[in-house]
C-alpha positions in Angstrom: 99.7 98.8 78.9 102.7 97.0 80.1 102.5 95.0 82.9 105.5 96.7 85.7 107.9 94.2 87.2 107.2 93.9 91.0 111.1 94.8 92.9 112.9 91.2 93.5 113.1 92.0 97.5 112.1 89.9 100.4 108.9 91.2 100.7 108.3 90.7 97.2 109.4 87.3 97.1 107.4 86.0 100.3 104.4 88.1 98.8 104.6 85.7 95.7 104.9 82.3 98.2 102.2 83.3 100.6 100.3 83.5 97.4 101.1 80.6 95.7 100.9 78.2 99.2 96.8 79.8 98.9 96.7 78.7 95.4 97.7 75.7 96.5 95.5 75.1 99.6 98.0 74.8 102.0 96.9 77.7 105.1 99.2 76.6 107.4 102.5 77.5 105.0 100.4 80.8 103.8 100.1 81.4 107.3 103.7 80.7 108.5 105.2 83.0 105.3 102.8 85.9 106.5 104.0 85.6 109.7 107.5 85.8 108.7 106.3 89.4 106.2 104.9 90.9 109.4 107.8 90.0 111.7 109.7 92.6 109.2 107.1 95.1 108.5 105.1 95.8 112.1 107.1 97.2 115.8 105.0 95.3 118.3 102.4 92.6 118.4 99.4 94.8 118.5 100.5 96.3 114.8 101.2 92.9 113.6 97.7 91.8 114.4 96.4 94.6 112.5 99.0 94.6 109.4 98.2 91.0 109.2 94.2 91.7 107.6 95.3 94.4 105.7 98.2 92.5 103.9 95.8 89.5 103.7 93.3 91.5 101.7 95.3 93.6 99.3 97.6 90.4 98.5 94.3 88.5 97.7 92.7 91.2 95.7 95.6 91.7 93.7 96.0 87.9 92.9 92.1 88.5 92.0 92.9 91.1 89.5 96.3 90.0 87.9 94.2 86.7 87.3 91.2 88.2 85.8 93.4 90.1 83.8 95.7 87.2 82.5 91.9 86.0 81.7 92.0 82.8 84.4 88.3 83.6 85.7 88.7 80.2 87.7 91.7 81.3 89.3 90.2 85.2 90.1 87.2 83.2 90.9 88.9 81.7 93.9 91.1 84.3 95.2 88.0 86.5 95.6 86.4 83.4 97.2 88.8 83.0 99.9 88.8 87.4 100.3 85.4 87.2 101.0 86.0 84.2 103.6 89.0 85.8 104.7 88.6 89.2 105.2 85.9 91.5 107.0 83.7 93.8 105.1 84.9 96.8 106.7 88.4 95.7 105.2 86.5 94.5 101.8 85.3 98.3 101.5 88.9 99.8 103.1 90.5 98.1 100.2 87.9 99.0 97.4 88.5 102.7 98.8 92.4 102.5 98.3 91.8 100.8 94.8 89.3 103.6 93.7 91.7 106.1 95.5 94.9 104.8 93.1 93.2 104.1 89.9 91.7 107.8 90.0 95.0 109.0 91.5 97.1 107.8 88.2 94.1 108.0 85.4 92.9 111.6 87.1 89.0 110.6 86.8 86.6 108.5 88.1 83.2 107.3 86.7 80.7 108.9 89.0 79.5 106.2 90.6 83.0 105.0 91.8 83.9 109.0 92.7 81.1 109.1 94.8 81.6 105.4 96.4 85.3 106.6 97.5 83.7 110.1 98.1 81.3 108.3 100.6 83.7 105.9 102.3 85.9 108.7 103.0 83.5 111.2 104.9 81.8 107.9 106.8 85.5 107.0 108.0 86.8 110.2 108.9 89.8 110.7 106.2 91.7 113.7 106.7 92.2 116.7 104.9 95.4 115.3 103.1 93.6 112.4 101.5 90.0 114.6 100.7 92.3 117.3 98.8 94.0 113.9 96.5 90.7 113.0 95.7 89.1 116.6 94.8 92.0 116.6 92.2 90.1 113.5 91.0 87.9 114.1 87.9 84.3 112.8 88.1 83.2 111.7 84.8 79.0 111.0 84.4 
């Protein structure tokens, strides 16, 4: 499988810094990039504030995976590290749900225990009808 070139836009590009200012342990320039994302992406103050956990988590789990998969466990290692410190469960599991959601989305199956992990998450958090009929196209595989 090869490995799709993110676009070279803003977002892209402060996505890459805010990541690389973690890798490098400086928060406070992290912070100040991911301010600047969410100044572009959110209308109001209240949507910023909720953006910012989401964008926190999927940028983190991301760096987790592209690192395990370049095989730098050290690397994944730490980026799952400062998720877990980061980010609340409820977002931990929100995230896991959109992973399972997008694998099973472009593979068209999911093991069963992962169907019925996104299967579950869904019904507990009220996800409409749009997003239940996406994954009923998913195949569950035993």
């Amino acid at each position: 499988m090869t490995k799709q070139q993110l676009p070279d836009t803003f977002e892209t590009r402060l996505a890459k810094a805010i990541l690389e200012a973690l890798k490098a342990g400086d928060v406070e320039q992290a912070k100040k990039l991911e301010d600047d994302l969410l100044a572009e992406a959110a209308d109001g103050p209240e949507e910023r504030e909720s953006l910012r956990s989401q964008l926190r988590a999927a940028m983190l789990f991301r760096a987790q995976i592209d690192a395990s998969a370049a095989g730098d466990t050290e690397t994944a290692a730490l980026f799952q590290t400062i998720l877990t410190q980061t980010c609340s469960d409820t977002e931990i599991r929100m995230l896991m749900a959109a992973a399972l959601l997008h694998t099973g989305l472009a593979v068209g199956e999911l093991g069963a225990d992962d169907h019925d992990l996104l299967t579950q998450h869904l019904a507990e958090n009220g996800a409409g009808a749009d997003v239940q009929n996406l994954v009923a196209g998913i195949r569950r595989v035993p």
